[in-house]
C-alpha positions in Angstrom: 149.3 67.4 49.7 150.4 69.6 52.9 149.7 72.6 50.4 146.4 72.0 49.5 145.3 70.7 52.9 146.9 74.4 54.6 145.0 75.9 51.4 141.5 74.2 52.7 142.2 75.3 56.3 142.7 78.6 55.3 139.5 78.6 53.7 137.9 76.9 56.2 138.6 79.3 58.9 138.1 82.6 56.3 134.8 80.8 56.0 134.6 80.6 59.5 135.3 84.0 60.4 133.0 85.5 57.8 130.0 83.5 59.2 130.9 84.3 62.9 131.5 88.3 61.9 127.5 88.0 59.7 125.8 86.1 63.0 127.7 88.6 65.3 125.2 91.0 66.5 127.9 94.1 66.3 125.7 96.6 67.1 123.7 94.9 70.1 121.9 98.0 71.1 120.2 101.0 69.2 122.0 103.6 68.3 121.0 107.5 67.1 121.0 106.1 63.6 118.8 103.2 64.2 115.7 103.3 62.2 113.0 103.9 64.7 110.0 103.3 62.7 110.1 99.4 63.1 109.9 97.1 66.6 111.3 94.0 66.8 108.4 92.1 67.2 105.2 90.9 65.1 102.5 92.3 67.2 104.3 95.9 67.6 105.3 95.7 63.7 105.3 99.4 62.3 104.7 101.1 65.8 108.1 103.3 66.6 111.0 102.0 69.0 112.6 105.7 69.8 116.8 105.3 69.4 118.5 103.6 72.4 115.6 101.8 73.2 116.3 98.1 74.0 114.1 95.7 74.3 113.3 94.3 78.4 111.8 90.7 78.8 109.3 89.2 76.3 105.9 90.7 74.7 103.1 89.5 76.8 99.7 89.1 75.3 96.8 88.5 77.1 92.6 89.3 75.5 93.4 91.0 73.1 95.8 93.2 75.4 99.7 93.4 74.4 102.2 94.7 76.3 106.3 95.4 75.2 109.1 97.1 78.0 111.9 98.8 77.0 115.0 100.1 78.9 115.6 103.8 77.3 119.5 105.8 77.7 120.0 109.1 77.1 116.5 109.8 76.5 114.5 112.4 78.8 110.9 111.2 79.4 109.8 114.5 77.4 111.8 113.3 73.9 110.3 110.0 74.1 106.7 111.6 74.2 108.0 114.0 71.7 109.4 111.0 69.3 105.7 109.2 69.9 104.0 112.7 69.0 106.0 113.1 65.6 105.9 109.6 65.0 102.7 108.3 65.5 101.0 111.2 64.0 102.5 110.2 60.7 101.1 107.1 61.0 97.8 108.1 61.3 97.4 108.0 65.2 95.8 110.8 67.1 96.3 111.3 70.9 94.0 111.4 73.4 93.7 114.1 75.8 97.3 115.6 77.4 100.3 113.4 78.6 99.6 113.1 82.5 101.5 112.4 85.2 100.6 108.9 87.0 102.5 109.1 90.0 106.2 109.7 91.2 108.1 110.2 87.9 106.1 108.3 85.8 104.0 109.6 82.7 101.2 108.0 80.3 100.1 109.1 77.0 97.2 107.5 75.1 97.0 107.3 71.5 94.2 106.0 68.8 95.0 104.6 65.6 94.6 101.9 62.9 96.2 99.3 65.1 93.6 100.2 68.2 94.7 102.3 71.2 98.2 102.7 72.3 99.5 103.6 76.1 102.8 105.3 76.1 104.3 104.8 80.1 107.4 106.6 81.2 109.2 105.3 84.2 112.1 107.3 85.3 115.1 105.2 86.3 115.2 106.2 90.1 112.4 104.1 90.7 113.9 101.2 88.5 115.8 98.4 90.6 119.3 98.3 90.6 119.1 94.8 88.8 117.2 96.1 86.0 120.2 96.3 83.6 123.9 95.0 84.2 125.8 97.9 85.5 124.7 100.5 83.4 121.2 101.9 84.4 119.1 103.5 81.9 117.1 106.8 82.2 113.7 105.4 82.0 112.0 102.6 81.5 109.4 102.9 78.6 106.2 100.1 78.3 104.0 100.0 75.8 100.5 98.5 75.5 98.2 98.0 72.8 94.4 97.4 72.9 93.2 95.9 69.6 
């Protein structure tokens, strides 16, 4: 009996530690390789996340208006406009006019497409608050918002 009860604990806890190892979340931030053509949630579905991106707060929505931050590492705010440019436009979204600065280290970009009108805002991580992110501060804050 003791060997067939040490036999179903061994089980048990391979069991056990092959759920806890498939619910880990091993890779709880982007990474280079992450596929960056797919956000996380249902009203940004098939709009790119660049790499490194993770995901700040919730997704507000509000007339129509919804609205997704993101803290961004190792990213200048140039590649992330550079990602949306090769991204989007193979999606079959066209920007409108030039990026522009909109005050102190912060840029916008503005793009049309078959989900409705996209604003692309950079926020460099100077003007972020220290308790943004637990010890290690990103380069810039990214926000989306789409218009339907």
């Amino acid at each position: 009996m003791r060997t067939r009860r040490t036999a179903l604990l061994a089980l048990v806890v391979a069991l056990l530690a092959a759920l806890a190892v498939g619910c880990s979340d091993s890779n709880p931030t982007r990474t280079e390789t992450s596929d960056p053509s797919v956000s996380d949630e249902a009203s940004f579905e098939g709009l790119p996340v660049p790499p490194l991106a993770d995901p700040v707060g919730s997704v507000s929505e509000k007339d129509g208006v919804v609205t997704r931050s993101y803290s961004v590492r190792n990213r200048t705010a140039d590649r992330v406009f550079e990602f949306y440019e090769d991204e989007l436009a193979s999606l079959g979204w066209e920007r409108q006019g030039p990026i522009e600065d909109a005050g102190r280290n912060v840029r916008r970009g503005t793009w049309d497409g078959p989900k409705g009108t996209l604003e692309v805002t950079t926020t460099e991580a100077e003007l972020l608050p220290d308790e943004s992110t637990a010890g290690d501060r990103p380069d810039l804050q990214l926000s989306l918002l789409l218009r339907r």
